[in-house]
TIVOKOL-668341 format. One record per residue: residue number from 1; x, y, z of N, C-alpha, C in turn. Coordinates in steps of 0.001 Angstrom, whole numbers. Each point is the difference from the previous one (the first is absolute). Example, Ala and Ser with C-alpha at 12.3 -4.5 7.8 and 13.67 -1.06 7.14 Angstrom:
BEGIN
[1 [13190 -5690 7800] [-890 1190 0] [900 1200 0]]
[2 [-350 1050 -720] [820 1190 60] [-770 1090 730]]
END
This chain:
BEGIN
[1 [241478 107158 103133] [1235 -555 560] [766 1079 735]]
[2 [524 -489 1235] [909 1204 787] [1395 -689 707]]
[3 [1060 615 -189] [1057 -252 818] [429 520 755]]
[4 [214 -688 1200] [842 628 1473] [1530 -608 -170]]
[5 [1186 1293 -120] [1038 -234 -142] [852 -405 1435]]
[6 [-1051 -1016 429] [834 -475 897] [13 -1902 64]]
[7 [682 -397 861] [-200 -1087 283] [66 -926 1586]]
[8 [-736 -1494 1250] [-55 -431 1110] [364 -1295 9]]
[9 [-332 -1085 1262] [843 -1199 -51] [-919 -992 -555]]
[10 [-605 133 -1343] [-597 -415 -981] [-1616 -689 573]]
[11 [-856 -277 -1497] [-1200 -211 401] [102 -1686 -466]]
[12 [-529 -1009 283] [86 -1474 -116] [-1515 -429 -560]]
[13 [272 -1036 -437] [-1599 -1138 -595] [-314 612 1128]]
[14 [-1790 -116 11] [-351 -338 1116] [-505 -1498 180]]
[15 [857 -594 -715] [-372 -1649 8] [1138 -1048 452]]
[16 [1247 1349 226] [1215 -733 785] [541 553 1072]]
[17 [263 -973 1072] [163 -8 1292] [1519 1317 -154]]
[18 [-172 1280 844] [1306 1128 155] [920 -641 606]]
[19 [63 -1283 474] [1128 -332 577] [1144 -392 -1074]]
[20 [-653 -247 -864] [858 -769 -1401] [838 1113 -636]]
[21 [-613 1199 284] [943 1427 -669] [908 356 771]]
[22 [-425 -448 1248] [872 818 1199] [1093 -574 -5]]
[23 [232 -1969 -232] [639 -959 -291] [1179 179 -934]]
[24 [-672 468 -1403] [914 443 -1060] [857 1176 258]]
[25 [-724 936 573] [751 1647 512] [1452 -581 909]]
[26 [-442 -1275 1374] [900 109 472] [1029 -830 -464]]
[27 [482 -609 -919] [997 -444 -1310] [1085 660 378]]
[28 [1030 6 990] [1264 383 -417] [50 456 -1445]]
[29 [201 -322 -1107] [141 1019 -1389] [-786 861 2]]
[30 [-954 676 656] [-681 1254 613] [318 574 907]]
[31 [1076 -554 723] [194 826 1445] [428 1542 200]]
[32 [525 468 -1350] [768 1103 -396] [-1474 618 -131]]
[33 [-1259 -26 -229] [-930 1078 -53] [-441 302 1184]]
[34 [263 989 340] [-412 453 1537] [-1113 1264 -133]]
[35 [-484 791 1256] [-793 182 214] [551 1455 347]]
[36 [-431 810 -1078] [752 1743 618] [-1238 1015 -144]]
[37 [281 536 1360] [-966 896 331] [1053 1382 119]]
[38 [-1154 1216 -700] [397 1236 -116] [-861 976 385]]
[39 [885 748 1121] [-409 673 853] [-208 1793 -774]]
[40 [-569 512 44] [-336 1494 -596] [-948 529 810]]
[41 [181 1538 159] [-933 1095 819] [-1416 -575 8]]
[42 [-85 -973 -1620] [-1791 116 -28] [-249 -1404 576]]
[43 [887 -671 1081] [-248 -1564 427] [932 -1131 -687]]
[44 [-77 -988 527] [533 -1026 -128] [-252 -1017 -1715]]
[45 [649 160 -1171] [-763 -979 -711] [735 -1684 -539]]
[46 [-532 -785 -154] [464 -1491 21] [718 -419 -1541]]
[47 [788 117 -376] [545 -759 -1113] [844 -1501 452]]
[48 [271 -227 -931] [880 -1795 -299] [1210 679 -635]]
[49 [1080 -958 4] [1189 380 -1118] [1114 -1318 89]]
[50 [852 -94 -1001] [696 -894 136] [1491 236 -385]]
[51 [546 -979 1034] [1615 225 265] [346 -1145 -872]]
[52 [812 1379 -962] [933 3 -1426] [1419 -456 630]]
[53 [858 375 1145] [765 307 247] [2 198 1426]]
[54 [1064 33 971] [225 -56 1538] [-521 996 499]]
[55 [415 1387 -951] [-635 1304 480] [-1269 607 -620]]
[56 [-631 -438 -736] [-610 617 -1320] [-1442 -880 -227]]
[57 [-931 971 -479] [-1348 -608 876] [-563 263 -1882]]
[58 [-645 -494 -510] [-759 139 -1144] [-1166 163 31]]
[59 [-714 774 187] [-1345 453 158] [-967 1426 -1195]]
[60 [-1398 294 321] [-509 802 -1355] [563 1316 339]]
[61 [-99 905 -741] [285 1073 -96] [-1206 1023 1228]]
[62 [-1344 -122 -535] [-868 143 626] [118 -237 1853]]
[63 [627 -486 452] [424 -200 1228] [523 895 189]]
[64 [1099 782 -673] [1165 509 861] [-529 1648 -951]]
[65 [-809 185 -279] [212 1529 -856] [-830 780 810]]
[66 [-52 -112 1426] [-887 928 971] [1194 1111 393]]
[67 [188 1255 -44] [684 706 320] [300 189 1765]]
[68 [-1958 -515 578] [724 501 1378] [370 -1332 806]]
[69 [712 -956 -945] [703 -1653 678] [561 400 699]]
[70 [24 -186 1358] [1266 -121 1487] [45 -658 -118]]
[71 [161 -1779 240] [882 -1166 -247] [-667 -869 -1128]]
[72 [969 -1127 -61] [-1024 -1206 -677] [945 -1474 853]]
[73 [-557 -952 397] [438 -1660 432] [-210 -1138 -676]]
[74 [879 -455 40] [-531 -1282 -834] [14 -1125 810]]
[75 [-772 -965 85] [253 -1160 872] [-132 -1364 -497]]
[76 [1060 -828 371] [87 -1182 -1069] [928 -1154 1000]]
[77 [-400 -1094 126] [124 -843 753] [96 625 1635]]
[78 [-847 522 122] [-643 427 1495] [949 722 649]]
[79 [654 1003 -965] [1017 912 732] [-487 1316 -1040]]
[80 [-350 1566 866] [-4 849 -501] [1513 939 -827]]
[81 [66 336 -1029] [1170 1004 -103] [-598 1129 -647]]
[82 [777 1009 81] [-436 1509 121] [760 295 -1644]]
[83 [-861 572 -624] [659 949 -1569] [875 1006 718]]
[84 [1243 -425 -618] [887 1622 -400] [-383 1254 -654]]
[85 [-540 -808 -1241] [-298 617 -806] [-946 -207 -1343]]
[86 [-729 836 -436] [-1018 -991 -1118] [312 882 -1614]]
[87 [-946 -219 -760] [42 371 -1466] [-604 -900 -897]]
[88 [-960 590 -664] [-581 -337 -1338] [46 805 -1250]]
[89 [-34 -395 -1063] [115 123 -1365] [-412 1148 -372]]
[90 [1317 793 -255] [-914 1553 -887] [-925 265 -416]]
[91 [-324 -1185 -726] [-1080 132 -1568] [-1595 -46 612]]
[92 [125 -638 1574] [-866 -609 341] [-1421 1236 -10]]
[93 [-1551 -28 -179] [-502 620 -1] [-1128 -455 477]]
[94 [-1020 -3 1069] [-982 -226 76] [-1159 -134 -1197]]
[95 [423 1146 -578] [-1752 21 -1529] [534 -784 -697]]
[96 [1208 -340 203] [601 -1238 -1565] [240 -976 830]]
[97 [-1078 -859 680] [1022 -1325 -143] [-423 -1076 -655]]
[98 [-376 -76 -1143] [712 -454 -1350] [961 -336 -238]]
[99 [662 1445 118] [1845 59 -343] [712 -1285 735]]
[100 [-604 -145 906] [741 -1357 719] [1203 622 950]]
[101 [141 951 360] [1042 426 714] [-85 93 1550]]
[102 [-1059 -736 355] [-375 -25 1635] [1285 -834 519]]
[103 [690 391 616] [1291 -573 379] [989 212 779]]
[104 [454 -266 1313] [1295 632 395] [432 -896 927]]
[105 [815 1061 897] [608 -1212 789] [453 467 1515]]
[106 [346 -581 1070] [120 176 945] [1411 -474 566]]
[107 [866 946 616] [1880 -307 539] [-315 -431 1432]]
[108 [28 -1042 559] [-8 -51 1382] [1125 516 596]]
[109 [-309 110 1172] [1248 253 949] [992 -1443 156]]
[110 [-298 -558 317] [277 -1460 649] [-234 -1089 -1012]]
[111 [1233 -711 -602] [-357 -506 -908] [-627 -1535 1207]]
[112 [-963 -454 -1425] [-686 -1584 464] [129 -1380 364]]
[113 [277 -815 529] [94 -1189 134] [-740 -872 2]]
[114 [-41 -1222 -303] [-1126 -951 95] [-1340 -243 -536]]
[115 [92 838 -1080] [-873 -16 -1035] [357 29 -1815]]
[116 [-466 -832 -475] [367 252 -958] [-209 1068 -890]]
[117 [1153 32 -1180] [-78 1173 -634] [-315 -409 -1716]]
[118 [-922 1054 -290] [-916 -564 -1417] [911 164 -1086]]
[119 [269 -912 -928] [817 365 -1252] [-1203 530 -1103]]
[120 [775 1111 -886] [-974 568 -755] [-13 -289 -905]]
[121 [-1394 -213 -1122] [186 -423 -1236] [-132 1091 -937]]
[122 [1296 -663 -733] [172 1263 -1583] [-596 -391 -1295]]
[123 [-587 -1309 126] [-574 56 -1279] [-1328 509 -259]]
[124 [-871 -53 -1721] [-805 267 -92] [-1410 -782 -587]]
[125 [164 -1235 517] [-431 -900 -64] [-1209 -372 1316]]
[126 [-220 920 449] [-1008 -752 1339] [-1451 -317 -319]]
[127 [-682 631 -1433] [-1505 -744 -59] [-230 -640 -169]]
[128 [-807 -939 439] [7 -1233 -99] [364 -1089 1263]]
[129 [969 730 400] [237 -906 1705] [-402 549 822]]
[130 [-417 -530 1329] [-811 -139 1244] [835 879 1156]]
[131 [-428 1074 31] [647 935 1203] [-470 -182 1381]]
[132 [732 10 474] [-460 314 1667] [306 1375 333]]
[133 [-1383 -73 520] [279 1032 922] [-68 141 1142]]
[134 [632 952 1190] [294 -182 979] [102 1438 1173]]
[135 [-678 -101 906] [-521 1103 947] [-602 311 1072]]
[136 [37 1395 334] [-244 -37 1640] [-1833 817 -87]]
[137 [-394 -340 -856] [-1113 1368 -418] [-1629 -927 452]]
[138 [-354 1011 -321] [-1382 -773 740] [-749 -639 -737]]
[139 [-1797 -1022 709] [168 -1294 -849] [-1765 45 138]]
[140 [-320 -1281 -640] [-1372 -138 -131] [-384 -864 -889]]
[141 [-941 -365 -794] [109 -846 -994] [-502 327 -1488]]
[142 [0 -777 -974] [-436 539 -1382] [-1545 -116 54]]
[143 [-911 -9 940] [-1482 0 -101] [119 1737 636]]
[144 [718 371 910] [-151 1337 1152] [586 1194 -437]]
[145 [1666 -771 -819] [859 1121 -315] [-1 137 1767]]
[146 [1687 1122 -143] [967 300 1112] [-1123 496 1574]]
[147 [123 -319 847] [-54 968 1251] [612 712 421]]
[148 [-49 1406 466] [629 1090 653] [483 -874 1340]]
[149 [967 322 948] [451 -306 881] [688 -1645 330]]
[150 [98 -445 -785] [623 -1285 -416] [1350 -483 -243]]
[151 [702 917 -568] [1345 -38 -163] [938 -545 1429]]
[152 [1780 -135 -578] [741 -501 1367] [260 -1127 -686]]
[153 [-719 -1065 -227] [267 -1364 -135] [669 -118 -1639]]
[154 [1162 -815 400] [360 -401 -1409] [-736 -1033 -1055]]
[155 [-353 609 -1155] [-827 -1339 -859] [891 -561 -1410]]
[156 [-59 -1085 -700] [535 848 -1201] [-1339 -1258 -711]]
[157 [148 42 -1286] [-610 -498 -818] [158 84 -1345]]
[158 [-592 -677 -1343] [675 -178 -1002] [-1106 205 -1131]]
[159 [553 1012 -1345] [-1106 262 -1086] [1248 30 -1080]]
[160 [-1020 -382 -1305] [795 -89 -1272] [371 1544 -40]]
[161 [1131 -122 -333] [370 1641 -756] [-463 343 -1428]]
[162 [-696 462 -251] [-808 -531 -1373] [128 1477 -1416]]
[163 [740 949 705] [578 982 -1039] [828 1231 582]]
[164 [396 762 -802] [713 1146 372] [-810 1382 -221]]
[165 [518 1142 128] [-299 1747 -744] [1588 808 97]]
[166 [293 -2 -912] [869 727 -260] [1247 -460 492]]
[167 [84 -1459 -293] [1510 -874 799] [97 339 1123]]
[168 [-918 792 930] [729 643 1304] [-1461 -445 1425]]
[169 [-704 -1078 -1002] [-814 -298 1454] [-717 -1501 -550]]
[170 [-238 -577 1226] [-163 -1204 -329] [-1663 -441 643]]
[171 [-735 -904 -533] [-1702 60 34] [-316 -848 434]]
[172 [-1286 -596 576] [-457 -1007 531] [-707 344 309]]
[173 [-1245 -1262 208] [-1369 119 451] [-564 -1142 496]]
[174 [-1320 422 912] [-283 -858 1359] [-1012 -1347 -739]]
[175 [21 -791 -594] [-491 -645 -924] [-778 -1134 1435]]
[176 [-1153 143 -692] [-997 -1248 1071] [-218 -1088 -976]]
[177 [312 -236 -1255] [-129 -978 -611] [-1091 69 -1277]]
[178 [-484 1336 471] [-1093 504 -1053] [395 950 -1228]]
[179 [-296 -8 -1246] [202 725 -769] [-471 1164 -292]]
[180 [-1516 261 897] [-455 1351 230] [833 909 808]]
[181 [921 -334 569] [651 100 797] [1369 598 326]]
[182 [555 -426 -1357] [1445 -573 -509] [422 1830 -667]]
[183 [984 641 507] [405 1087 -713] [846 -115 -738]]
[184 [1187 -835 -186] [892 -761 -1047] [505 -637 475]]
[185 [187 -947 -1283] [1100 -1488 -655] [-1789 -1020 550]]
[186 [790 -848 888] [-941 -1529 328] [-874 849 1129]]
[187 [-734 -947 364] [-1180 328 1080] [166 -1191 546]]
[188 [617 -627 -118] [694 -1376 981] [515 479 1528]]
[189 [-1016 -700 1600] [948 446 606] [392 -1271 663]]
[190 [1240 490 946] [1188 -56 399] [46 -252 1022]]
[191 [543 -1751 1053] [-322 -191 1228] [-147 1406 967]]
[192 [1076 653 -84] [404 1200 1148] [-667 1157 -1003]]
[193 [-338 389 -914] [-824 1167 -594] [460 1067 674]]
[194 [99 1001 56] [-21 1347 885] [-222 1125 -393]]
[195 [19 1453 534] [-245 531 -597] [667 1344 1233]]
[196 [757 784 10] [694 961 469] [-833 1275 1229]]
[197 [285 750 893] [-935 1144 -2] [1324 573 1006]]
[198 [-1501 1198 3] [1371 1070 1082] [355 -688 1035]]
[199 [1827 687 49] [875 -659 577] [767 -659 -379]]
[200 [-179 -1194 -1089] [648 -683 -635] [1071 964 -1338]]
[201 [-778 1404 409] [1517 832 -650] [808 -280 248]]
[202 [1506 -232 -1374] [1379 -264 13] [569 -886 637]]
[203 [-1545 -1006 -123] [446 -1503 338] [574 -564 -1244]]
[204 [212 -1487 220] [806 -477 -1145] [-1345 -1209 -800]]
[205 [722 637 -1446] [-687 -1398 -679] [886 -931 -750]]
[206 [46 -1491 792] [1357 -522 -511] [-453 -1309 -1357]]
[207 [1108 -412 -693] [-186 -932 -1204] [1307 -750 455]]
[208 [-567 -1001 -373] [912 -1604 216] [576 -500 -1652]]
[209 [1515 -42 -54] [166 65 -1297] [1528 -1224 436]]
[210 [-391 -1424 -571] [677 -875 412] [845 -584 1223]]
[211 [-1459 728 979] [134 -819 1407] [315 1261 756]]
[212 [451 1361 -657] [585 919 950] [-1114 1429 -26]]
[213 [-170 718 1138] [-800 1055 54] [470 1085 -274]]
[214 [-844 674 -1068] [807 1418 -1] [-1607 1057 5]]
[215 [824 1096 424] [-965 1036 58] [-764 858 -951]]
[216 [-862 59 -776] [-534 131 -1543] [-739 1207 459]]
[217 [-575 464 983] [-534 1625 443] [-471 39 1236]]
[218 [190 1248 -147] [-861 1213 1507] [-1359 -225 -379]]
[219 [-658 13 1152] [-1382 208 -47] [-563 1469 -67]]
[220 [-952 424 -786] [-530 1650 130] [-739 -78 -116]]
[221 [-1547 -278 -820] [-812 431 328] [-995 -1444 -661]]
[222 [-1506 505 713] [-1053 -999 -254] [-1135 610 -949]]
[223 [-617 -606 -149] [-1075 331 -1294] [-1260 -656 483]]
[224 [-1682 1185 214] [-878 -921 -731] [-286 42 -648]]
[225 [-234 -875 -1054] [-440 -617 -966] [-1509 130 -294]]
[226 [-737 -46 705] [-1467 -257 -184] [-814 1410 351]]
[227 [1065 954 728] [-324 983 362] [-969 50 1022]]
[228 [-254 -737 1104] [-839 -334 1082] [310 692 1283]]
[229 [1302 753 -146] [541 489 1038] [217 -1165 1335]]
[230 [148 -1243 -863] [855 -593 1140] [1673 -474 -616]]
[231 [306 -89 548] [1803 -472 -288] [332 -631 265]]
[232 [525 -977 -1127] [1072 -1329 372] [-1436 -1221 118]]
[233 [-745 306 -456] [-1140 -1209 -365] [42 -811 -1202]]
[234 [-693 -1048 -480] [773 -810 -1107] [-260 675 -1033]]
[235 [965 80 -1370] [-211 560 -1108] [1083 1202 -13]]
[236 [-52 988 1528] [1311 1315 132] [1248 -377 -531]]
[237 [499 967 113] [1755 -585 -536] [869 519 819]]
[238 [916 304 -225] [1155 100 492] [1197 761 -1185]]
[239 [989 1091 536] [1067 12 -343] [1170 177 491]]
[240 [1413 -273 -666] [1004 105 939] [1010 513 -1150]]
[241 [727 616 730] [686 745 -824] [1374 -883 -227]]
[242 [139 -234 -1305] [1519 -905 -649] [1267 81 829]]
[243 [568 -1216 497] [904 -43 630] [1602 345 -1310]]
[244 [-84 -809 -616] [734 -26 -1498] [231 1405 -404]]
[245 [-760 1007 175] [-341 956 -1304] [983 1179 1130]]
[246 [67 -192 1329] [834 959 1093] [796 -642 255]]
[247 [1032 -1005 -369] [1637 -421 454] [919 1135 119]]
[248 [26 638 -1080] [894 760 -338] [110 1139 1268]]
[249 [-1172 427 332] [-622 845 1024] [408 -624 981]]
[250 [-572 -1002 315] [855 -771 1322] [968 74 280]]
[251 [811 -97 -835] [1488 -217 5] [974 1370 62]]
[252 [-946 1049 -439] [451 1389 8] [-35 462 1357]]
[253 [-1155 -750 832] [-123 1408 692] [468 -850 1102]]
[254 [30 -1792 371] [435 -57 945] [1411 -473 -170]]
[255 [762 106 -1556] [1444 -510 71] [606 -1441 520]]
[256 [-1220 -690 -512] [649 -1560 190] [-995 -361 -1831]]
[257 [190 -1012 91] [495 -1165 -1439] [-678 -1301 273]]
[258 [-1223 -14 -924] [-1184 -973 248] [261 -942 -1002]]
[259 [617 -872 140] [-171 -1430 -1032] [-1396 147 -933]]
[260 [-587 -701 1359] [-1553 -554 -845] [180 -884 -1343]]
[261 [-1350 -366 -164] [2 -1046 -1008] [-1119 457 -1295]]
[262 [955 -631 -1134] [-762 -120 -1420] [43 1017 -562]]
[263 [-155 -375 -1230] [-377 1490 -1174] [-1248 154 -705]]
[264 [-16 -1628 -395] [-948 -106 -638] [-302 997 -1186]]
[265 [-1518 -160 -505] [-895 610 -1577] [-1172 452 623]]
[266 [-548 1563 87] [-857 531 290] [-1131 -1011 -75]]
[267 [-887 -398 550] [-904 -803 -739] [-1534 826 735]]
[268 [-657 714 569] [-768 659 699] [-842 752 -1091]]
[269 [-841 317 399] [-1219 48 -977] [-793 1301 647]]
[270 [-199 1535 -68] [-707 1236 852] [-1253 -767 -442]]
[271 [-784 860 963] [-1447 -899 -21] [-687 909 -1572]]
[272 [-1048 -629 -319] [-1031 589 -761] [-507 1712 373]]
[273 [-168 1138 -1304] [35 1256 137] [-1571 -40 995]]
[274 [-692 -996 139] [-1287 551 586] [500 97 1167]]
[275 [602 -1657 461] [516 -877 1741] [903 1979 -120]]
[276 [902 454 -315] [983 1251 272] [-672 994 101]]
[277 [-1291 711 -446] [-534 350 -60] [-486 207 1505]]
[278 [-367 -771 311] [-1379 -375 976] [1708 14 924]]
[279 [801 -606 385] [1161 254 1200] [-143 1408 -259]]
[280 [586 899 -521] [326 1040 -216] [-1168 893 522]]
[281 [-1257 -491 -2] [-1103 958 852] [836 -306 1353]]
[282 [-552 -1239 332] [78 -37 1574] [1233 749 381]]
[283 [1343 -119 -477] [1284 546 422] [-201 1811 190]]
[284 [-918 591 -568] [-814 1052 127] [-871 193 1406]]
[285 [-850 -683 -64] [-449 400 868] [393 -520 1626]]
[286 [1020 -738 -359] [870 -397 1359] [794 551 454]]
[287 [265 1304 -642] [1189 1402 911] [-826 -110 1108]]
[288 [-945 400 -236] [-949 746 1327] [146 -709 1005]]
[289 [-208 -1273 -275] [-200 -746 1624] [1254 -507 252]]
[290 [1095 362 -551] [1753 -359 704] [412 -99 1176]]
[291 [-180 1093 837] [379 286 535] [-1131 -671 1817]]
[292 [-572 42 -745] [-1417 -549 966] [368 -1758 142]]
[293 [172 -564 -930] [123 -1504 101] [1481 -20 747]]
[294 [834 773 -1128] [1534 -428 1356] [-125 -175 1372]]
[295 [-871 887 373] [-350 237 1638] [-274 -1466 730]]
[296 [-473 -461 -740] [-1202 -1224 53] [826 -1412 775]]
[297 [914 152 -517] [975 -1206 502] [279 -155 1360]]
END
């Protein structure tokens, strides 16, 4: 098993028509995830992120921790705006992300119009309900896993959230309906199924909690599973780092005051010491190729 700590504008059935994702992506209650590209000495690389706020962009950490960044843009209802300014999470560490701290955020210059803005959720209650996710990252299907040069297009699509690691990241996996297959909870899949790749960094994964959308995590990184060295094929997973578990952070560093919804009773379940085990290789041997996949977008 190996993980690339990144994420694109997701991989689909290959038994359902991409127009149906593209459909869901363009949902007004998605319009706030836009499409930010970051510019650095070593080239251009593609992330997603989503607008928390008029000025304020929610995106992974992993995006913005390149030292030689000259700008970053975000673009969201077909108007570019330019970062003031960016920042992610102290704690954040490439060899740990485990820790769940892939996270930060982006100050535009120019605050936004005409898109909506994501309310965040504070409770701790999300396993068990059906996330979307949502992004500009590149695509392919669960027989191929991702293609290089694919990205641009917005997708989103939808997987059970099916556990946590350490309250600070949230799990899912590309389920074809098979149990050979299945990395946790059901192996049941899911009209829209999906499954994340590069690009789809510090996109949003949202939960519907009595009719209203809130934002439940950042996207960071992908997993294979089968160890085939392909990615984002059925069975891989997915993680995103806890929207809930960084309010406080939010609220520190950009000085506004997030409602959000619920409290809820922990109810999330870390996977089995083998299933942790076996992540914990791949998250190993996925330093190496970091920096190589970001490119990729």
């Amino acid at each position: 098993m190996a993980c690339a700590p990144v994420a694109t504008a997701g991989v689909i059935r290959h038994d359902v028509p991409d127009s149906l994702y593209r459909a869901l992506a363009a949902e007004s209650r998605y319009s706030g995830v836009g499409d930010v590209l970051i510019r650095a000495n070593s080239g251009t690389t593609r992330c997603s992120g989503t607008l928390i706020d008029a000025s304020w962009v929610l995106t992974a950490a992993h995006c913005l921790d390149n030292a030689g960044t000259s700008s970053i843009t975000y673009k969201a209802g077909g108007v570019t705006y330019s970062a003031a300014s960016w920042v992610y999470h102290n704690a954040f560490n490439e060899s740990s992300l485990l820790a769940g701290y892939d996270i930060g955020l982006i100050n535009l210059a120019t605050a936004v119009s005409g898109v909506e803005v994501a309310k965040l959720y504070t409770g701790v209650d999300e396993v068990g309900l059906v996330g979307t996710s949502v992004g500009f990252g590149t695509t392919g299907t669960g027989l191929t896993g991702y293609a290089n040069g694919t990205s641009g297009t917005k997708r989103a699509g939808n997987n059970v959230i099916e556990s946590f690691i350490n309250g600070a990241l949230l799990w899912a996996d590309f389920d074809n309906g098979s149990a050979s297959a299945n990395l946790f909870g059901d192996s049941a899949q899911l009209d829209l199924e999906y499954m994340i790749a590069p690009g789809d960094s510090g996109g949003g994964t949202f939960i519907n909690i009595d009719g209203v959308d809130y934002l439940a995590g950042v996207h960071s990184f992908i997993g294979d599973a089968s160890g085939d060295g392909k990615y984002a094929t059925y069975g891989d997973f997915q993680g995103s780092t806890r929207v809930s578990s960084f309010v406080d952070w939010i609220e520190n560093t950009t000085g506004l005051e997030f409602a959000g919804s619920g409290t809820g009773t922990e109810t999330g379940t870390v996977p089995t010491a083998p299933t942790l085990a076996l992540i914990l290789v791949g998250l190993l041997s996925a330093r190496r190729m970091r920096r190589a996949e970001d490119q990729r977008a």
